[in-house]
C-alpha positions in Angstrom: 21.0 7.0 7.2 24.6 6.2 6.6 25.9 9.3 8.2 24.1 8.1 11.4 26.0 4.7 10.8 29.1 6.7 10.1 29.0 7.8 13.3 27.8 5.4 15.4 30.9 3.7 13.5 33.3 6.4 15.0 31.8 6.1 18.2 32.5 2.5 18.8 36.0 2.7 18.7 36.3 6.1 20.9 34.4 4.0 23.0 36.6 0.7 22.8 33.5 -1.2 21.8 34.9 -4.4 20.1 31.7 -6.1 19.6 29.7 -2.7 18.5 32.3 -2.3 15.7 32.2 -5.8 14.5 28.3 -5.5 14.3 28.8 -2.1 12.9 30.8 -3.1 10.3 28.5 -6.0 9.0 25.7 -3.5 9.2 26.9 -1.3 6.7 28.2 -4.0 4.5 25.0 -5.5 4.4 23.0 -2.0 3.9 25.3 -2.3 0.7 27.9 0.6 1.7 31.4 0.4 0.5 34.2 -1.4 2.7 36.5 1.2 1.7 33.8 4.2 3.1 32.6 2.3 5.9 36.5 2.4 7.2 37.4 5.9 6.2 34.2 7.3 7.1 33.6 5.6 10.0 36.0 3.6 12.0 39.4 5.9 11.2 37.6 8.7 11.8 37.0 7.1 15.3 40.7 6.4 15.4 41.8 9.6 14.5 39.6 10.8 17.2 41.0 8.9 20.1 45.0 9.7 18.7 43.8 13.4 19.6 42.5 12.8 22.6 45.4 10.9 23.1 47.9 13.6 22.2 45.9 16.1 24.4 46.0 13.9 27.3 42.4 13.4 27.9 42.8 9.9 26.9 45.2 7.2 28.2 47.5 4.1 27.0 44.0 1.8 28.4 41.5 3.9 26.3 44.3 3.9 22.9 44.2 0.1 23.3 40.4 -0.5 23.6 39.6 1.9 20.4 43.2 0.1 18.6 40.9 -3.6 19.4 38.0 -1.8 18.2 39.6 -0.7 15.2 40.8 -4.1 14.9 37.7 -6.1 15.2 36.1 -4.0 12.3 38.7 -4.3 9.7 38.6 -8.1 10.1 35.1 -8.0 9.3 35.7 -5.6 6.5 38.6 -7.5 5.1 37.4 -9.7 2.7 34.9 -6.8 1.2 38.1 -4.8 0.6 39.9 -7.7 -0.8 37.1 -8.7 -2.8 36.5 -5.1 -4.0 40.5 -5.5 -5.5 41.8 -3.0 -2.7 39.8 -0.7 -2.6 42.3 1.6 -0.7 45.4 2.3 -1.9 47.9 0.9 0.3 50.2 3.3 1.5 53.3 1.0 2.0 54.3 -2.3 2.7 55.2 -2.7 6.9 56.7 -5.6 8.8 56.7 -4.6 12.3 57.8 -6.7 15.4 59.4 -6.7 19.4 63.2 -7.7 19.2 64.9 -10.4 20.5 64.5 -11.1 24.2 61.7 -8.4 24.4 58.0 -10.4 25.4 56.1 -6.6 25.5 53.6 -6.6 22.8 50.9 -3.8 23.9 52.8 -0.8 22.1 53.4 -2.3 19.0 50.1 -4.3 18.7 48.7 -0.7 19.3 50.8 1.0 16.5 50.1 -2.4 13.9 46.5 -1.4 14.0 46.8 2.6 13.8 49.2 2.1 11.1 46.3 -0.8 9.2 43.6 2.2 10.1 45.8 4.5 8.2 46.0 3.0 4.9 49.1 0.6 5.1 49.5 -3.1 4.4 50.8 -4.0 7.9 52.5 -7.7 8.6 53.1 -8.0 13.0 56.0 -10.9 13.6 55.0 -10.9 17.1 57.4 -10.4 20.1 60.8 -11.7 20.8 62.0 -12.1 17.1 65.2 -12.5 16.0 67.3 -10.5 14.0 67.4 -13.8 11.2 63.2 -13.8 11.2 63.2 -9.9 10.5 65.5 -10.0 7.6 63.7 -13.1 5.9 60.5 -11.0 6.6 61.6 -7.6 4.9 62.8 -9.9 2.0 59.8 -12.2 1.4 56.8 -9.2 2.1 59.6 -6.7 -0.3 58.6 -4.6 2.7 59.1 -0.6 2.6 59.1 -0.3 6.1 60.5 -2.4 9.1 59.3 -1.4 12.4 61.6 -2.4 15.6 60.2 -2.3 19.1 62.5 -2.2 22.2 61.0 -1.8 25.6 64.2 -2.8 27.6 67.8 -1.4 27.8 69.1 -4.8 27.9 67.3 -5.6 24.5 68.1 -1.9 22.3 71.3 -3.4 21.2 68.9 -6.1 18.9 67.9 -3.4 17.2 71.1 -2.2 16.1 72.1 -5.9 15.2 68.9 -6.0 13.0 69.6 -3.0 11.1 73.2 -4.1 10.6 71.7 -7.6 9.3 69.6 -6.0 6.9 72.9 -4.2 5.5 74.8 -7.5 5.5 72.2 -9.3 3.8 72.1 -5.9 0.8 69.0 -5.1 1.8 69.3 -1.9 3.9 69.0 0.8 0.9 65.2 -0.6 -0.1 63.8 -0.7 3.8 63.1 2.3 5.7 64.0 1.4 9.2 62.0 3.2 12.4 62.6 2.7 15.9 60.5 2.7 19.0 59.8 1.9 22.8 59.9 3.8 26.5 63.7 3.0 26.8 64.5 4.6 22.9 65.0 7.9 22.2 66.0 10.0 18.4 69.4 10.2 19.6 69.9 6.4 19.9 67.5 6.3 16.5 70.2 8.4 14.8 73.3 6.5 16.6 72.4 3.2 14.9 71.6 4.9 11.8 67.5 4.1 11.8 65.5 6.4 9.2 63.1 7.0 12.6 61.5 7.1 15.5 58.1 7.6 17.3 57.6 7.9 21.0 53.9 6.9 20.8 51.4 5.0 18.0 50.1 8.7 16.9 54.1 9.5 15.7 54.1 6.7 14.2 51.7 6.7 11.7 53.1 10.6 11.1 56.7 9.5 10.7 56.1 6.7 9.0 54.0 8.7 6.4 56.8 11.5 5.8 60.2 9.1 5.6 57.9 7.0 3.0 56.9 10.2 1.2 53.0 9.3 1.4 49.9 10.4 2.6 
């Protein structure tokens, strides 16, 4: 019986079914399954699913944000289970992640936020448009591990520099691992202002962030 719910699970977020994987999720809390199994068994494997068809091409950034949402709406409703049940999954890392300064797109990093939650990591979004001041205080009051800095403009790269030179000013820059991302970034920029990495979609980044924090 909870294999079949297991799946259905998987399928609702291939399928970008918000409302399937919220009543999905209660279901197998209230048929006593663990919050922990009923999101690794179910709903990442559904995740997991859609990156690949993502990475093949067979799916596309409309289908990666539906299953994200999906994703989303069942770990909400799982939350409080996992809390109560002290954890229940390791967390793999502490992330802030955010859109810089002068920068209003949120889809991308809303999308990696979620893939990065699915994957085991304790994941705080700052939203879009935030200053380099608000990321520091953020990386210092979460003791993050990882700071993740969006850029979807040319005009608004430079921010990320200036955040990863704050971070040094304020001596935090050797406890933070720093990764980049957005259409307009690329490694070689990633390595010019000295960030530990970059990902060119949500799937890279729950792979880099993984191997620069040594986990998973």
């Amino acid at each position: 019986m909870s294999e079949e719910l297991y799946e259905q699970m998987k399928q609702s977020v291939i399928d970008g079914e918000v409302e399937d994987a919220e009543r999905l999720a209660q279901e197998g809390l209230d048929a006593g399954l663990a919050a922990g199994d009923i999101l690794d068994k179910g709903f990442v494997k559904g995740i997991e699913e859609v990156g690949d068809l993502f990475g093949k091409g067979e799916f596309f950034l409309p289908e990666l944000v539906q299953g994200a949402e999906a994703m989303k709406a069942a770990v909400a409703v799982l939350q409080p289970a996992i809390d109560a049940a002290g954890g229940g999954r390791q967390s793999l890392g502490k992330a802030v992640a955010g859109t810089v300064a002068g920068d209003i797109h949120e889809i991308g990093k809303t999308i990696v936020c979620s893939m990065l939650s699915a994957a085991g990591f304790t994941v705080t979004d700052v939203g879009c448009d935030v200053p380099v001041e608000t990321f520091v205080q953020k990386v210092k009051d979460e003791n993050a591990d990882l700071l993740l800095l969006s850029a979807l403009l040319t005009t608004t790269m430079p921010n990320q520099q200036k955040t990863i030179e704050a971070l040094k000013a304020a001596g935090l820059r050797d406890g933070v691992k720093v990764m980049i991302g957005g259409a307009p970034t690329t490694r070689a920029w990633a390595d010019e202002i000295g960030a530990d990495g970059y990902a060119e979609d949500a799937i890279e980044a729950v792979a880099t962030a993984k191997t620069i924090l040594g986990v998973g």
